[in-house]
C-alpha positions in Angstrom: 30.5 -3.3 -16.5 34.3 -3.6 -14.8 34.8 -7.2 -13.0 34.7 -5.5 -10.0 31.3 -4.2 -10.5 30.2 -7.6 -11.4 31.7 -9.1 -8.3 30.1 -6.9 -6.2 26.6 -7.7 -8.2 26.8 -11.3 -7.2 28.4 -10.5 -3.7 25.6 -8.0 -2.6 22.5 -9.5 -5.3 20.2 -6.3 -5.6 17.2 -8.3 -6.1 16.9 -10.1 -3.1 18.6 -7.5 -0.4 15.4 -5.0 -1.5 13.3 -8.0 -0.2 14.8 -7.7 3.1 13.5 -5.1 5.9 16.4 -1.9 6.3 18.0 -4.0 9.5 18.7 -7.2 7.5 19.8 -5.4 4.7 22.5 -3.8 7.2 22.9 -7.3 8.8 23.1 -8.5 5.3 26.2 -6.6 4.1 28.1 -6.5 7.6 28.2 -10.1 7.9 29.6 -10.1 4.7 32.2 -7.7 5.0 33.0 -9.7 8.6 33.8 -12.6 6.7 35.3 -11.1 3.3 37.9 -9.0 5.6 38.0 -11.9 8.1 39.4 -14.2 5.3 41.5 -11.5 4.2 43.2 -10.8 7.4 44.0 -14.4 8.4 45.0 -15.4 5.3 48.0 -13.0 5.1 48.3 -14.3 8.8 48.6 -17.6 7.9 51.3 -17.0 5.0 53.2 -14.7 7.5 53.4 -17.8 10.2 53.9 -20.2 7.4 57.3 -18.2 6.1 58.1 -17.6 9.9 58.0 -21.1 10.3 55.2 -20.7 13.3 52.9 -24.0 12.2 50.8 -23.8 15.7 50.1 -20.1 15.1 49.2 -20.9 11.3 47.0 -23.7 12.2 45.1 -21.7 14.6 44.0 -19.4 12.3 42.7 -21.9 10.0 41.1 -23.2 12.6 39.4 -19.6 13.1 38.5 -19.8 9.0 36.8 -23.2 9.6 35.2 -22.7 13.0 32.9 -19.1 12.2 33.9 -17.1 9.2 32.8 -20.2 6.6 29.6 -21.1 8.5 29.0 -17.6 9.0 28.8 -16.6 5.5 27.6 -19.4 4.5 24.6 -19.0 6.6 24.5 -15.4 5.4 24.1 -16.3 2.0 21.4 -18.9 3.0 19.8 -15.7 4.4 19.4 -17.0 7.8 20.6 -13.6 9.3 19.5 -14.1 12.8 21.3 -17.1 13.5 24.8 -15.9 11.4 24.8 -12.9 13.5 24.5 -15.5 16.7 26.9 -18.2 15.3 29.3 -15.3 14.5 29.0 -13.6 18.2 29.2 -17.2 19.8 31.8 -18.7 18.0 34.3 -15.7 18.5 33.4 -15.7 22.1 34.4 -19.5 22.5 37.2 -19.0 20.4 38.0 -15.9 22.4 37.8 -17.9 25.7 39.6 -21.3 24.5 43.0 -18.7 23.5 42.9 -17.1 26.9 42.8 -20.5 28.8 45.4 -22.3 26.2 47.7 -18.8 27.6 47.0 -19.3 30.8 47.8 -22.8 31.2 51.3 -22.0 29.7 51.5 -19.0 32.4 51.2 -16.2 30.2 49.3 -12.6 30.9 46.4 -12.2 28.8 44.2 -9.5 28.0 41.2 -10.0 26.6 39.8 -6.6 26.1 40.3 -6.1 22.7 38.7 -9.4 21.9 35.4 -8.6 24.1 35.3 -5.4 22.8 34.8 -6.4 19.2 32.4 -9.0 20.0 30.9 -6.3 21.6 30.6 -4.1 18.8 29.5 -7.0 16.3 26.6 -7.6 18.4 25.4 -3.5 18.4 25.2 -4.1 14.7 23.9 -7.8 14.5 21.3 -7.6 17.1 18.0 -6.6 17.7 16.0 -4.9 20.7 17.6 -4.9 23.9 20.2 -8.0 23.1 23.3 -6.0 22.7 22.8 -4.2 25.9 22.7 -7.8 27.7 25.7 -9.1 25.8 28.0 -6.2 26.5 26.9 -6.8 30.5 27.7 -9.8 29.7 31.0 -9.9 28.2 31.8 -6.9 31.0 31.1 -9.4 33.7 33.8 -11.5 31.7 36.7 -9.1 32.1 36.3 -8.8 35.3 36.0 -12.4 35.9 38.9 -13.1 33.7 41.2 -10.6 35.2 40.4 -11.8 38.5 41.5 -15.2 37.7 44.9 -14.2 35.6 45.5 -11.9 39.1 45.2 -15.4 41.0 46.4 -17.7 38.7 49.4 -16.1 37.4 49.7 -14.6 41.4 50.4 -11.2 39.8 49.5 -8.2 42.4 46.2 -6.8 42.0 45.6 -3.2 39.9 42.2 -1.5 41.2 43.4 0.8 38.2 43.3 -1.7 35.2 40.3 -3.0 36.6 38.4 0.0 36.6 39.6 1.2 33.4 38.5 -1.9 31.7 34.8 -1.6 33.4 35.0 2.1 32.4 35.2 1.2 28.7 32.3 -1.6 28.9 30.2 1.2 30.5 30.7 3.2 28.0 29.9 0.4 25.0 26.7 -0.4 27.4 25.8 3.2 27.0 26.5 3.8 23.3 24.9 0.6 23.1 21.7 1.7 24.6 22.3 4.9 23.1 23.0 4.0 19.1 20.2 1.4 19.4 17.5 3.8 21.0 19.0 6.7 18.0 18.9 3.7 15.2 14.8 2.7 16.2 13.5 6.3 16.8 15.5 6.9 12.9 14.0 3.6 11.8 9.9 4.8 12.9 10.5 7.7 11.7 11.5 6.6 8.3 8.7 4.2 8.2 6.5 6.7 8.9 7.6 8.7 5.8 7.8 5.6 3.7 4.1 5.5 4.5 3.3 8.8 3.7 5.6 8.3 0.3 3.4 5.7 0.1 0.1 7.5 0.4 1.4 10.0 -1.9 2.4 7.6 -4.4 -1.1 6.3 -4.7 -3.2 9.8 -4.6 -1.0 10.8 -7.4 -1.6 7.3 -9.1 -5.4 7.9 -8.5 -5.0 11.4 -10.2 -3.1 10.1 -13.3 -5.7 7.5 -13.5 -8.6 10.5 -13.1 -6.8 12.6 -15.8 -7.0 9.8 -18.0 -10.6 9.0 -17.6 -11.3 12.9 -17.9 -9.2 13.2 -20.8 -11.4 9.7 -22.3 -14.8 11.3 -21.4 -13.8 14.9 -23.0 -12.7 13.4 -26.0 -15.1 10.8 -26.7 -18.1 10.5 -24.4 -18.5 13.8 -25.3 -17.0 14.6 -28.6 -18.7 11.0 -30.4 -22.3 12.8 -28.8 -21.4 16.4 -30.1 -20.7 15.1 -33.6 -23.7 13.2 -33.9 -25.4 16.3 -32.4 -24.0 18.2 -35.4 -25.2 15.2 -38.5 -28.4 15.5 -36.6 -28.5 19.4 -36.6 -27.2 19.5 -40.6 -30.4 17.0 -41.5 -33.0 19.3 -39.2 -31.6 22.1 -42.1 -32.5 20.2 -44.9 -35.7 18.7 -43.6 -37.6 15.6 -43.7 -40.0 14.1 -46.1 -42.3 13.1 -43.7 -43.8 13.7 -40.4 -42.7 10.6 -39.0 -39.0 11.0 -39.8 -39.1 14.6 -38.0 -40.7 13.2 -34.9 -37.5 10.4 -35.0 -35.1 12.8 -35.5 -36.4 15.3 -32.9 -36.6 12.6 -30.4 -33.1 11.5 -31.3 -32.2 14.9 -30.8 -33.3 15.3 -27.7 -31.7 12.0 -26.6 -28.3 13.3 -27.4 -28.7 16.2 -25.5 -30.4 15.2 -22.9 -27.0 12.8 -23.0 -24.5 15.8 -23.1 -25.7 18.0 -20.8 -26.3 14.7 -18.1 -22.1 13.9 -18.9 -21.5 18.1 -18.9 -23.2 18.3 -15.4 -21.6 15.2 -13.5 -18.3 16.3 -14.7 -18.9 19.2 -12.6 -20.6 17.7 -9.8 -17.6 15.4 -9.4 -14.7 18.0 -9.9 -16.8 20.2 -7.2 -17.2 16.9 -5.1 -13.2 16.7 -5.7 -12.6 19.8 -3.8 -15.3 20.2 -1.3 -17.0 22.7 -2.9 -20.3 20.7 -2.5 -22.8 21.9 0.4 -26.1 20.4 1.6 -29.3 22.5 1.3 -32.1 20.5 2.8 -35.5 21.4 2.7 -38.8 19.0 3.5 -40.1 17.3 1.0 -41.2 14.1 -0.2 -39.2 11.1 -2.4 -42.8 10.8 -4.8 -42.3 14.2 -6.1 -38.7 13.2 -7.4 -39.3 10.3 -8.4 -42.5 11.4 -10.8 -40.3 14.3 -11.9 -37.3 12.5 -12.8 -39.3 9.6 -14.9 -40.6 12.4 -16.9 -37.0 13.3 -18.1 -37.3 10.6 -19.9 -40.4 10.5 -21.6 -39.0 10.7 -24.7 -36.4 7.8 -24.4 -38.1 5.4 -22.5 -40.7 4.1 -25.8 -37.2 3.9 -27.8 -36.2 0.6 -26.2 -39.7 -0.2 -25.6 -39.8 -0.7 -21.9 -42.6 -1.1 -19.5 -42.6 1.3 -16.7 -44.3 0.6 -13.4 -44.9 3.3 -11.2 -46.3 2.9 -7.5 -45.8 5.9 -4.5 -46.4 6.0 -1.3 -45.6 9.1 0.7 -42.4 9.3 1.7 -40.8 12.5 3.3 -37.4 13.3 3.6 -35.8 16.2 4.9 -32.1 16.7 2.4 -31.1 18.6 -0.1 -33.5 18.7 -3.4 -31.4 19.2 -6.1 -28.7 16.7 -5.1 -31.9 14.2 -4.9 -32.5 14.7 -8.3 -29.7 14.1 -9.6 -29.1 10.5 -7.7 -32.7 9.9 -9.3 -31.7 11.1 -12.3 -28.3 8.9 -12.5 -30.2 5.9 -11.2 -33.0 6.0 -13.9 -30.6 7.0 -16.4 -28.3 3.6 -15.6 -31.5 1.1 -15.6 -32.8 2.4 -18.8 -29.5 2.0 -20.5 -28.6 -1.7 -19.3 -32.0 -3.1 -19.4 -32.6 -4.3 -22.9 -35.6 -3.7 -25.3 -38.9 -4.8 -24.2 -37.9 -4.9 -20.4 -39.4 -3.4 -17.6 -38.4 -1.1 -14.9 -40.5 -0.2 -11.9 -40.2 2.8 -9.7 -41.5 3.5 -6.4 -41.5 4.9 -2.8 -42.3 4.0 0.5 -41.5 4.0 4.2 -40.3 1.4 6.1 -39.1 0.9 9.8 -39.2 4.7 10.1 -37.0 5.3 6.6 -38.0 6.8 3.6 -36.9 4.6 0.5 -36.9 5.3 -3.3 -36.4 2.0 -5.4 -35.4 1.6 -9.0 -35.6 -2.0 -9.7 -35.1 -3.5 -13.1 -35.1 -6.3 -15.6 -31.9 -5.6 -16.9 -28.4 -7.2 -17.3 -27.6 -6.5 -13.6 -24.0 -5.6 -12.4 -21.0 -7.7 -11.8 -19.8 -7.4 -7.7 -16.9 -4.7 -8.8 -19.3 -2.0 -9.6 -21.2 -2.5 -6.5 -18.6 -1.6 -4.7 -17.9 2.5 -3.9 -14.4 3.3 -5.7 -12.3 6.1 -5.3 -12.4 8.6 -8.4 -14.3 8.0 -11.5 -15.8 4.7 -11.3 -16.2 1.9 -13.8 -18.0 2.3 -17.0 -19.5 -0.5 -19.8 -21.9 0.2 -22.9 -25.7 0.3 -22.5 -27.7 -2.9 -24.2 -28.2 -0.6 -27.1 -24.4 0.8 -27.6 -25.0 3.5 -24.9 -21.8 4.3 -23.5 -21.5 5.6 -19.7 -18.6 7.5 -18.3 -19.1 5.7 -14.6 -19.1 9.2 -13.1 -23.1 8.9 -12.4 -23.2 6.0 -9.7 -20.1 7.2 -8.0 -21.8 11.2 -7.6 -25.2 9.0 -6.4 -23.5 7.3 -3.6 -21.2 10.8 -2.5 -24.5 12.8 -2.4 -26.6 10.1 -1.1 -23.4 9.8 2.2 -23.4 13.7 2.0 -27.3 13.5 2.8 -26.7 10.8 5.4 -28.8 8.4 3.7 -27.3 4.6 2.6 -27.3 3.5 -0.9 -28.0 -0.3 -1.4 -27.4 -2.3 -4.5 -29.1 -5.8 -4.9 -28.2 -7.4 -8.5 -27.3 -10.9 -10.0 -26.2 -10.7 -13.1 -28.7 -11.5 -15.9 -31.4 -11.0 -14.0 -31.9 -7.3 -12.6 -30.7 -4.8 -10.2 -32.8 -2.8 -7.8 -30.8 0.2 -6.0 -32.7 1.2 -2.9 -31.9 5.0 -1.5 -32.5 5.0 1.9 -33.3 8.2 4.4 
């Protein structure tokens, strides 16, 4: 890194100009250049009346270095913007004003144009909303007034023709001021507007890496752990068992495992189908007892593993939505107490209606479920292991609530942790 490189790192510090909004930024490094040339410009000015022997002239513009470009930067790098753009505008304007009266006084013409001009022009760049339109009014009103009074003062004739030139120009800085500001906000929405879209963007394609992750996760080890345990269990059917007892194990095991896979297989394509829309309602009449009674049967098999108690109670309860999505909310729900209430609890299924709804409730005795997996995410949702090692991909709650919304019903979650969940679906 050159010197110069380094000079400007610490003249224009990255870090804390990419805190500031686009206009400070701007405001930012025009101040700075203001002062840097500022101090540049008088200071050869002030050798050249030092060698010419002009003290006054010399004096004055250290005055000028002292009176706005120091507090001006130094306010600048203090990053009070607002009020170095004003001291900045001010101070050259009272400066500006205390020359032309010092040359009056000693009966000289003066011209202040140039000066007015280029506070002018500061202020297009420095200020905000409809300020630099009143300051160049402003300073046009100024001219004239100053013009009028070198005319008396100085009893020179009168020139319609400078006048009107003079206005002519602050016009034209009134309109390029209206102009460059109305250009400068319309850019400015604009590129917020694609900043927010960038934005958006940014994040879908955030949520995507993060899906292609989880996918990835699930296909290699929520399904490939199942799928070799599948095989070991396959390899032992082929030798056989010694007993009756050990087959019936291993064939419910068995079972488990696939009942497992296919369950992971088939929410992986309910959600990627969900992902792109391809998912259409069906509904029929029927009622929430018949699903209910059907999905407990599923799991007939795993239920007396973990030795839990299973309380059924139905009341009719009809619905009119789409079957097959029904089941598999049922299914996920079920699935989810089983494997996070621990051995020996209890789980209780049942139907009802209430204040004209049909409602299917899975309530159970389990480890309940912390606040951030109540909550609908986009995506895959979050996962944690069963009370027996049972790991869940988090696909299964988030498919419940889509196809549960598709069906315009309401899923409801009421859990405390350590002491049981109960997910009500509501039609």
């Amino acid at each position: 890194m050159t010197w110069l490189t380094q000079l400007r790192a610490k003249l224009y510090p990255k870090n804390r100009l990419d805190e500031l909004s686009a206009f400070d930024r701007i405001r930012f490094i025009t101040l700075l250049n203001i002062g840097g040339f500022g101090l540049f410009i008088l200071a050869i000015a002030i050798t050249t009346n030092i060698v010419y022997r002009k003290y006054d002239r010399a004096l004055d513009n250290l005055t000028n270095i002292s009176a706005y470009l120091l507090p001006t930067l130094w306010l600048t790098y203090r990053y009070k913007l607002q009020l170095a753009s004003w001291y900045l505008i001010v101070a050259m304007y009272l400066s500006l004003l205390l020359g032309f009266w010092a040359r009056l006084t000693a009966h000289a013409d003066v011209h202040l144009e140039l000066g007015l001009i280029l506070i002018s022009l500061f202020s297009m760049v420095l200020l905000e909303g409809k300020k630099p339109l009143i300051v160049s009014v402003f300073l046009a009103i100024n001219y004239l007034l100053a013009r009028l009074l070198v005319f008396n003062y100085l009893h020179l004739p009168f020139e319609v023709g400078q006048l009107l030139n003079g206005v002519g120009i602050f016009v034209a800085l009134i309109y390029i001021s209206y102009t460059v500001r109305k250009t400068a906000v319309t850019i400015q929405e604009v590129i917020q507007q694609q900043n927010g879209q960038l934005h958006q963007t940014n994040q879908k394609l955030s949520e995507l890496n993060r899906v292609k992750d989880k996918l990835f996760a699930i296909l290699g080890h929520d399904l490939r752990s199942p799928i070799a345990s599948l095989k070991v269990q396959l390899l032992n059917v082929q030798k056989g068992y010694s007993s009756v007892q050990q087959h019936e194990k291993a064939t419910v095991q068995l079972q488990q495992t696939v009942d497992g896979v296919y369950i992971t297989l088939d929410n992986l394509l309910n959600w990627a189908q969900l992902q792109q829309g391809g998912i259409h309602v069906h509904p029929t009449h029927f009622d929430l007892s018949e699903i209910a009674e059907s999905t407990l049967q599923l799991y007939s098999t795993e239920i007396p593993g973990k030795q839990l108690t299973i309380t059924a109670h139905y009341e009719t309860a009809p619905v009119t939505a789409d079957e097959y999505h029904l089941t598999i909310i049922a299914r996920n729900l079920l699935q989810n107490a089983i494997k996070f209430t621990p051995i020996g609890g209890h789980i209780q299924l049942s139907t009802r209606q209430q204040r004209g709804h049909s409602q299917l409730i899975i309530q159970d005795s389990g480890i309940g479920m912390p606040k951030a997996f109540q909550k609908p995410v986009k995506g895959i949702g979050l996962s944690s292991y069963g009370t027996a090692g049972e790991k869940g991909t988090g696909l299964g709650l988030e498919i419940s609530r889509e196809f549960v919304r598709l069906n315009k019903g309401e899923l409801l979650i009421d859990s405390i942790p350590g002491q049981g969940t109960t997910v009500t679906i509501e039609f």
